[in-house]
N, C-alpha and C positions, 0 to 999 in steps of 0.2 A: 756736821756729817755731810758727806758726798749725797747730792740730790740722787744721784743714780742708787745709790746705797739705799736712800728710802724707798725709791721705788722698786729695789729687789725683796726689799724687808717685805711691800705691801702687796709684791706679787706671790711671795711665799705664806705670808697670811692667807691669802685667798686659796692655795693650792691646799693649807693646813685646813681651811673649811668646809672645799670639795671632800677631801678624804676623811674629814671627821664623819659627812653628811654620808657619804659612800660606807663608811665603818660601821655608823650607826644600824644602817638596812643590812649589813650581813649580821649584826647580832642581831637583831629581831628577824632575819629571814623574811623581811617584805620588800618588794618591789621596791628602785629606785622611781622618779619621777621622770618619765622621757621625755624634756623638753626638746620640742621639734622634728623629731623623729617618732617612729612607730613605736607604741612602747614596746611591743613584741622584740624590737632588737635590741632595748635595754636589757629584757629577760633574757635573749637569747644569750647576748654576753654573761651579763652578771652568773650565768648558772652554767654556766661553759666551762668544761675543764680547765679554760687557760684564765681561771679567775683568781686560782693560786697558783704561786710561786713556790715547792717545795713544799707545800701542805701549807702554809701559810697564805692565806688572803690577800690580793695585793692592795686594797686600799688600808691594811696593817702598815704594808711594808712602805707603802707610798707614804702617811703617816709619819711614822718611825723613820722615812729617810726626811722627808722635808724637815722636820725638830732637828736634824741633827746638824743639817743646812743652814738652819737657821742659829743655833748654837755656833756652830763657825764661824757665821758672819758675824754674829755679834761678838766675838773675841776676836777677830781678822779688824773691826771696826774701832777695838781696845788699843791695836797695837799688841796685841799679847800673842798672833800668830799667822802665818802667813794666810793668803789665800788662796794656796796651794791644796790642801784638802778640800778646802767648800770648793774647787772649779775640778778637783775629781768625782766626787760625788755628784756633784750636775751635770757631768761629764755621763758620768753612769745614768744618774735617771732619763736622762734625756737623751740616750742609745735604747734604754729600759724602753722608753714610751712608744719610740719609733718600732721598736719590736712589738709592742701591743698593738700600732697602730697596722700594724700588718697582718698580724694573727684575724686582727677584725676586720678586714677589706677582703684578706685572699681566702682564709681559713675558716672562720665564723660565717662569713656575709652578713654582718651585720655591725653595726654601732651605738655604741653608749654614748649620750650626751657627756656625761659626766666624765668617761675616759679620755674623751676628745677634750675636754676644757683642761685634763690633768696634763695629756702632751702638749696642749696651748701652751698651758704654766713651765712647763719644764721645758722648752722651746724657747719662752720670751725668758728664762732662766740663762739658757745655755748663754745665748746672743749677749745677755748684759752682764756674766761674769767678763767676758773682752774688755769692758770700759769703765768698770769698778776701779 
């Protein structure tokens, strides 16, 4: 397997982690952990209107898109199908993130650790479907 292919495999792990850990505190309704920042701007995001997407949660959708990315590639990596779908879909999250990462700069004034390491992922995602 393509080294680069592992490490998109191990970057999309990490980004399945973040939104599991993000998933978990909106079902329990408690605070995420603000590493390095104030925690007050974790809360202020996480409880911000722009925390769902259509009534949906976005660390669901973050979630449920990364699995499916990851699903792709592992059939893109079979031979069984292009990877033309997995480089739309990171296409999308990674316009998705830049949109959050704005909502949080101009619109909240404030940021989440955790949202910031999600467009991290979906950033070093976008760059490394080119050389896949």
């Amino acid at each position: 397997m393509d080294p680069l292919l592992k490490i998109t495999f191990a970057i999309i792990g990490l980004g399945i982690i973040n939104t599991i850990y993000l998933s978990y505190h909106v079902i329990k309704g408690t605070p995420v952990y603000c590493l390095f920042l104030p925690p007050e701007w974790c809360e202020k995001v996480q409880h911000s209107k722009y925390s769902k997407t259509f009534g949906i949660p976005n660390p669901y959708l973050g979630l449920g898109m990364l699995s499916v990315i990851l699903v792709l590639l592992l059939l893109y990596s079979q031979g069984t199908l292009s990877l033309v779908p997995a480089m739309g879909l990171i296409s999308f999250g990674f316009l998705f993130s830049l949109y959050f990462l704005y909502i949080q700069l101009f619109i909240i004034r404030a940021f989440c650790t955790w949202c910031v390491v999600s467009a991290i992922i979906f950033s070093a995602l976008f760059i490394l479907q080119f050389y896949i």
